[in-house]
C-alpha positions as CSV (number, residue, x, y, z in Angstrom):
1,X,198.5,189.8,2.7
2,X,200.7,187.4,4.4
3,X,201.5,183.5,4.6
4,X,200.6,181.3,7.0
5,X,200.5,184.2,9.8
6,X,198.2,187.4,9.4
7,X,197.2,190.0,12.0
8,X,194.2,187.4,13.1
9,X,196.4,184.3,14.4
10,X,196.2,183.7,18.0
11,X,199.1,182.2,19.4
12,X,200.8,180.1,22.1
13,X,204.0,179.7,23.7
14,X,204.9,176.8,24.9
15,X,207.4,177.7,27.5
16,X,206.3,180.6,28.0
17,X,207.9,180.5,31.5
18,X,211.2,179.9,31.1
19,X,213.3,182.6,30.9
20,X,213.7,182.6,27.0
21,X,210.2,182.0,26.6
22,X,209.1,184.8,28.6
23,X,211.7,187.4,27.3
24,X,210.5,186.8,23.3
25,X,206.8,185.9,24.5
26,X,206.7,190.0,25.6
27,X,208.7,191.1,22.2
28,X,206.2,189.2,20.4
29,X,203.8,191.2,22.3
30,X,205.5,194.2,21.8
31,X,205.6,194.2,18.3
32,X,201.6,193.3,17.6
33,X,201.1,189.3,18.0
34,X,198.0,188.1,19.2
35,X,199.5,186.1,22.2
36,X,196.6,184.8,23.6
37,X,198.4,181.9,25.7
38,X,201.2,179.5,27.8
39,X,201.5,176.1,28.1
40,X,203.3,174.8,31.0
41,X,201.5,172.3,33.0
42,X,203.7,172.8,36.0
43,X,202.2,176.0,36.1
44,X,199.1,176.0,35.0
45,X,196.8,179.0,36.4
46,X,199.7,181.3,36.6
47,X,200.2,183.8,34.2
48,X,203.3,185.8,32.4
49,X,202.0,190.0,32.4
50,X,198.8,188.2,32.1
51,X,198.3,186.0,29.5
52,X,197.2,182.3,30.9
53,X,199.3,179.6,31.6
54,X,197.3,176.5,30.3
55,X,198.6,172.9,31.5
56,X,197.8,171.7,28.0
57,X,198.3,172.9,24.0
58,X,194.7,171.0,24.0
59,X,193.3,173.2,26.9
60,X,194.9,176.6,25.4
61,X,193.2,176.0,21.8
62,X,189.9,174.9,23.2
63,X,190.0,178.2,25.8
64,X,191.7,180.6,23.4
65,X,191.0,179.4,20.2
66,X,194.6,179.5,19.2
67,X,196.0,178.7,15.7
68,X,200.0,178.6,16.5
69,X,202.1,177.7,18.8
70,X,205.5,178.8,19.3
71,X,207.9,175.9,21.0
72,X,210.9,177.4,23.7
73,X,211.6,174.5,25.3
74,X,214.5,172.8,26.0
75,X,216.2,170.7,23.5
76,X,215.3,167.0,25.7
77,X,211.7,168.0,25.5
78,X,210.9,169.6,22.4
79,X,209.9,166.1,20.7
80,X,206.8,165.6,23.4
81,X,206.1,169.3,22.9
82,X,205.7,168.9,19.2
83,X,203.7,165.8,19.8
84,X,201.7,167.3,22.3
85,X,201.0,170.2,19.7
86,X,200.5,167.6,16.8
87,X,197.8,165.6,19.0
88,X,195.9,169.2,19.3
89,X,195.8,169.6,16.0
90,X,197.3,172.8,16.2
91,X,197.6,174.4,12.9
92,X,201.0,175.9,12.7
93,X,204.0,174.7,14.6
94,X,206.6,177.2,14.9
95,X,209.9,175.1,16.6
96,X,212.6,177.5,17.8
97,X,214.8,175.4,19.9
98,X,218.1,174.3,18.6
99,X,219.8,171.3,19.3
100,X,217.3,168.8,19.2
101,X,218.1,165.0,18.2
102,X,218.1,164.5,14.7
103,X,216.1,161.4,15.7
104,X,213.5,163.6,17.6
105,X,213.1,165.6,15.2
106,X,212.5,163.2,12.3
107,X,209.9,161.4,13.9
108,X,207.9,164.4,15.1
109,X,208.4,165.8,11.5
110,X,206.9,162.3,10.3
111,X,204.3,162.3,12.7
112,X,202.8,165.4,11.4
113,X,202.6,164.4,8.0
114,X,200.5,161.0,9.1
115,X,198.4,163.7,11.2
116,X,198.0,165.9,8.1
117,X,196.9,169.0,10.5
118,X,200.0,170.6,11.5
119,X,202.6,172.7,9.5
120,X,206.2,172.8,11.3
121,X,208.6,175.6,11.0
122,X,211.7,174.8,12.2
123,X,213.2,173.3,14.1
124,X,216.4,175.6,15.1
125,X,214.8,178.6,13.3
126,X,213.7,182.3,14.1
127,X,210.7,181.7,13.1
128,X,208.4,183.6,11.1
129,X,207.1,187.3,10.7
130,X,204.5,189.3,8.4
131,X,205.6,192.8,9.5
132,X,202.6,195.0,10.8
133,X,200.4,191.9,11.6
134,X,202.2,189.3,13.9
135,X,205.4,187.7,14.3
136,X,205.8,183.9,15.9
137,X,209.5,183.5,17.3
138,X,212.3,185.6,17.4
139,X,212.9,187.5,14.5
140,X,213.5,191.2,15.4
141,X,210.2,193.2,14.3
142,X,211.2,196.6,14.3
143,X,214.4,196.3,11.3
144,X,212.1,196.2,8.5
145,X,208.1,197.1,6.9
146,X,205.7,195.8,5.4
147,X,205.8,195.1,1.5
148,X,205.4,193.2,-1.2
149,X,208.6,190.9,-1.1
150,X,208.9,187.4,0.5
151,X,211.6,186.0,2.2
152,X,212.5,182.4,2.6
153,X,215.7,181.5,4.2
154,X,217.6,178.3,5.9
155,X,219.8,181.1,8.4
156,X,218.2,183.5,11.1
157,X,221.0,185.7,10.9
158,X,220.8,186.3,6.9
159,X,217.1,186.5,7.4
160,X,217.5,190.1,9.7
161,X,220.1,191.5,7.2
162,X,218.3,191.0,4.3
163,X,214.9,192.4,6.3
164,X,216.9,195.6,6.9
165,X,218.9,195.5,3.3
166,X,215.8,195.8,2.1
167,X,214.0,197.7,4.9
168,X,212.5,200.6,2.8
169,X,210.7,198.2,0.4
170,X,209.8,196.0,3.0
171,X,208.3,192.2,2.7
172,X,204.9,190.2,3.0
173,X,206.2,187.4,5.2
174,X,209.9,186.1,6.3
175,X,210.1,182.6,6.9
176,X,213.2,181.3,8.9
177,X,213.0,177.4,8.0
178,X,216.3,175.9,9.6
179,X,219.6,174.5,8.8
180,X,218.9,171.1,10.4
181,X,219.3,168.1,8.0
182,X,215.6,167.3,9.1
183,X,213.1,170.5,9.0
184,X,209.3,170.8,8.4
185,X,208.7,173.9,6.2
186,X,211.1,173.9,2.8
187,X,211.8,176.3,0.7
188,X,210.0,174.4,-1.9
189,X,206.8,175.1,0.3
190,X,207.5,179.2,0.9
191,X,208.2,179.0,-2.6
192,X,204.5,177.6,-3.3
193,X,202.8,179.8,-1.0
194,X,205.1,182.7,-2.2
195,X,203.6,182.1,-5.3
196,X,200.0,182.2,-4.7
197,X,199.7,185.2,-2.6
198,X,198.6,188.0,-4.6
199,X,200.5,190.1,-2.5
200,X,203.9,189.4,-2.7
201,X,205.2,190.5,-6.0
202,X,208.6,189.1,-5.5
203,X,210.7,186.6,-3.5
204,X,214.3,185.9,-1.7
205,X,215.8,182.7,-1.2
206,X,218.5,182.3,1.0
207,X,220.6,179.1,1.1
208,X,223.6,177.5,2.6
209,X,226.1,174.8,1.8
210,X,225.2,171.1,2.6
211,X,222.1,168.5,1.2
212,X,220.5,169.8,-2.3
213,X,217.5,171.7,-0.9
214,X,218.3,174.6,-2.5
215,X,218.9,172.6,-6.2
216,X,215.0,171.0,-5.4
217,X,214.1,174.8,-5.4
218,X,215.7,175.3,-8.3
219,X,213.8,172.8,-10.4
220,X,210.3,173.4,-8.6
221,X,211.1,177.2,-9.5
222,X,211.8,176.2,-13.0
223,X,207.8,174.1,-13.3
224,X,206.3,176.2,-10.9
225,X,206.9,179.8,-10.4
226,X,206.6,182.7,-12.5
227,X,207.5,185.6,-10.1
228,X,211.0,187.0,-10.1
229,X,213.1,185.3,-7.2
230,X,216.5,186.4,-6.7
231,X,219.0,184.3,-4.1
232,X,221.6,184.0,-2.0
233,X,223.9,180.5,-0.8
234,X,226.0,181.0,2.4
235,X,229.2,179.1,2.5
236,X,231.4,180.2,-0.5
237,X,234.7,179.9,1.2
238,X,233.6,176.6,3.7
239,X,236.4,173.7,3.7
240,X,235.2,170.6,1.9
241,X,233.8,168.0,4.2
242,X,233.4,170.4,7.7
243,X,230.6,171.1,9.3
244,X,229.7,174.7,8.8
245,X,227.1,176.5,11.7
246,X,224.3,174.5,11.1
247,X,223.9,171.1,11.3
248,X,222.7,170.4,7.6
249,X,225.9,172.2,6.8
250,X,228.1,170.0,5.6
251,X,230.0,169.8,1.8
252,X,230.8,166.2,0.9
253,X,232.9,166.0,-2.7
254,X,230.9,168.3,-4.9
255,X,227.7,167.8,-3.2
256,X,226.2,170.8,-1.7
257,X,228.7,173.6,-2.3
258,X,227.6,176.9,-2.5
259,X,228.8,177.2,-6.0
260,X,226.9,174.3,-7.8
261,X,223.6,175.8,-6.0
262,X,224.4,178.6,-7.5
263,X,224.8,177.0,-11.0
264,X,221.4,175.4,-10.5
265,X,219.7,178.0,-9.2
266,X,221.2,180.9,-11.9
267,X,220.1,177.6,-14.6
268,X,216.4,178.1,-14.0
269,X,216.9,182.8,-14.4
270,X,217.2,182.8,-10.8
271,X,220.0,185.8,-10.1
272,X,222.2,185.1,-7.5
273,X,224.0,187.6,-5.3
274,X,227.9,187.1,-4.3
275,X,227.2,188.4,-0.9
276,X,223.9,189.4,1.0
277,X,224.0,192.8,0.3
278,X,224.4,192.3,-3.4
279,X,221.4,189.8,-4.0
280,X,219.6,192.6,-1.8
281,X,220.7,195.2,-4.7
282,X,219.3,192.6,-7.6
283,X,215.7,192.6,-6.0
284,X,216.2,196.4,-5.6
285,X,216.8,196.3,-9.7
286,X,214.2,193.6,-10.6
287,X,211.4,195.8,-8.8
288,X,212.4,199.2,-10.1
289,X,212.8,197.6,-13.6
């Protein structure tokens, strides 16, 4: 089993023709997705190793009957690409470029709520991946298996090493959601779906310093979920009041250190690793036990 993305989603790339789009469109590819489409209406009729170029995200679900679309386009576009994508109806929204407005993306965010039909990941993420059946972005598919563990996490980079940390018991779906200060996805929401799938028996949570996402986790974890979830929170020895990496990154006063989302998150029994490769040794513990 898997969240959000199984072995049956058909995806799109919009921007599949630029150069980052077509590099990631054929590792996608490579590693199983259904890529079933472009969109670039420049060059519509064309095709990348041939899959279809469609001018529209409207024209590539009605021919393909795709269900996500992944977004490589440059940071001044990506707003009308989401709310191109939003407009479809497209199901999932998977938003890899980085540096986009926070403006831009706040109101496409918004925008899909009044719609109601489309989930964003991202923006500024890796995506997502449920190893063996499909990955949408640009998570590396080969460092890890599938299993029964899920992975939510706000950094791409901590996503990968804790897929291989924990490579030889492998995970039901890795969810990059962002650092920005405005994202779609939360970990609240993994944390939900985490939850209900039968098939993931236990969940990671990796945070950074900056906004209280991670203590919102903390309580919904507390109400909400009964499966063991061990974490992680980036930014132990970050300077009070810089901007660390991402965006969202930023300590003010005691707000959003690494060390009171630790305190809230070890509050509700969730054990929380000094280092990555630590918290990846208390999930190996919790699942042996």
């Amino acid at each position: 089993m898997a969240i959000w993305l199984t072995a049956e989603s058909r995806v799109v790339v919009q921007g599949m023709t630029g150069a980052e789009g077509t590099k990631h469109t054929r590792r996608m590819v490579a590693s199983g997705t259904n890529v079933v489409g472009g969109v670039n209406p420049r060059k519509a009729g064309s095709d990348v190793d041939g899959i279809p170029v469609f001018a529209t995200v409207g024209e590539a679900m009605k021919e393909t009957g795709a269900d996500v679309s992944v977004v490589f386009v440059p940071p001044a576009f990506a707003k009308d690409a989401a709310i191109e994508a939003i407009d479809a109806q497209m199901p999932m929204l998977v938003v890899i470029t980085e540096g986009i407005p926070v403006q831009d993306s706040a109101y496409f965010y918004a925008y899909s709520r009044e719609s109601g039909a489309t989930r964003i990941i991202g923006p500024n993420c890796p995506g997502i991946i449920s190893p063996g059946k499909s990955n949408a972005g640009i998570i590396p598919a080969d460092i890890t298996q599938p299993g029964r563990i899920g992975l939510v996490s706000k950094s791409g980079t901590l996503t990968y090493q804790m897929m291989y940390e924990l490579r030889d018991l492998g995970f039901s779906s890795c969810v990059g959601i962002g650092g920005d200060p405005v994202i779609g996805t939360t970990h609240i929401d993994c944390l939900r779906a985490f939850q209900d799938d039968d098939e993931t028996d236990a969940i990671v949570m990796i945070g950074e310093i900056g906004g209280d996402a991670e203590e919102r986790a903390a309580d919904f974890i507390k109400a909400n979920v009964t499966k063991p979830v061990v974490g992680y929170v980036a930014g132990f020895t970050a300077p009070e009041g810089k901007t660390m990496g991402h965006a969202g990154a930023l300590v003010s006063g005691s707000s959003g250190t690494a060390a009171a989302k630790k305190e809230a998150l070890e509050a509700v029994g969730v054990q929380v690793g000094k280092t990555p490769s630590e918290t990846a040794n208390l999930m190996r513990v919790l699942l042996s036990g």
